[in-house]
Every structure is written in structure tokens, then in C-alpha cells.
N, C-alpha and C positions, 0 to 999 in steps of 0.2 A: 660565799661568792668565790674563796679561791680555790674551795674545793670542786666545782665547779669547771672552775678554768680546768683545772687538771685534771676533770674526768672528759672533758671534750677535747683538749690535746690529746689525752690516752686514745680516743676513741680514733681519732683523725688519722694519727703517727699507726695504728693498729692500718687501720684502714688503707693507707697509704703503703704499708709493707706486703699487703697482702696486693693488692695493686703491681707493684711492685715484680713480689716475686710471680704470679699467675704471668704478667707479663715476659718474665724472664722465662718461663716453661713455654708459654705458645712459641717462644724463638728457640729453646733447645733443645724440648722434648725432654728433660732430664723429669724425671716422674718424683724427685724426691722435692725437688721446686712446686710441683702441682699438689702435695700433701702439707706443705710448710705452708704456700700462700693460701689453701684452703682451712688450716688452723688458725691464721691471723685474719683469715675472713671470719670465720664466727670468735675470733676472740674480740673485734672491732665489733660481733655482736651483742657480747658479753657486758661489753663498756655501755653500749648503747641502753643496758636495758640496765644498768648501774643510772644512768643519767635518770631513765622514766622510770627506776624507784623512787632517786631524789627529788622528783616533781612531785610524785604521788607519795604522801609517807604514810597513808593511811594505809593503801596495800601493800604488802611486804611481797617481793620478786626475789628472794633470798635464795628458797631453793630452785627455780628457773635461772636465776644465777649460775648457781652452783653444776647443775645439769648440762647447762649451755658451755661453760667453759670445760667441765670434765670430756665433753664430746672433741671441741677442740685440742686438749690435750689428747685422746685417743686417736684424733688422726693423725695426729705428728708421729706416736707412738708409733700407731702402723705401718707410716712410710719411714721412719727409722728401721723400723723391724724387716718388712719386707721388701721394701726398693733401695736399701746399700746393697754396694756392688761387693 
């Protein structure tokens, strides 16, 4: 159960930052805003499908896990890499 709680706060607090920052780029255009809130949108996807493992434990989502959040990190990578000023 508590682990639980703290994959839907992960998931939420995820979700809420990308929210967040996405909102903070459509007001200043800064394009490294729009590759950060685009990582914690699919990292909020990441949590989410950590959750419908834990429903389902007969299917394992381990490497769809892994896929999904590596994607997330590459786009921060990117917008680190090529949108600093």
C-alpha cells in the first residue's frame, strides 16, 4: 500500500512539473523550458506504467520501463546539448 502511495505522488509531482515547466515555455519561448517539461512529461509516463506493472504482476513492463524513461532522459540530454546559450 505505501509503496503505492508513493508511486502516485511520483507520478503526480512528475506530472505537475512538466505542467509546470510547458507552461513556463508557452510564456517565454525559452526552448530549454520546452525540452525539461517534455522530459518530465514522459517521465510522469514512466511512473505511470511503474503503477500498471504493479496492478498487473503477471506482465512484466520492465523493459518498456526502461525504454520510456531512457527516451525521457535523451530529451533533456538534447536540449542541454543544443539549446544552452
Amino acid at each position: 500500500m505505501f509503496q503505492l502511495i508513493v508511486n502516485v505522488l511520483g507520478t503526480l509531482t512528475a506530472g505537475l512539473c512538466a505542467v509546470l515547466l510547458l507552461r513556463g515555455y508557452s510564456e517565454t519561448r525559452t526552448r530549454l523550458l520546452l525540452w525539461s517539461g517534455l522530459c518530465f512529461a514522459v517521465l510522469a509516463t514512466t511512473n505511470a506504467i511503474v503503477l500498471i506493472d504493479f496492478s498487473m504482476p503477471e506482465i512484466n513492463f520492465y523493459t518498456l520501463r526502461l525504454l520510456v524513461g531512457a527516451i525521457s532522459m535523451l530529451l533533456l540530454v538534447y536540449g542541454l546539448i543544443f539549446e544552452s546559450d
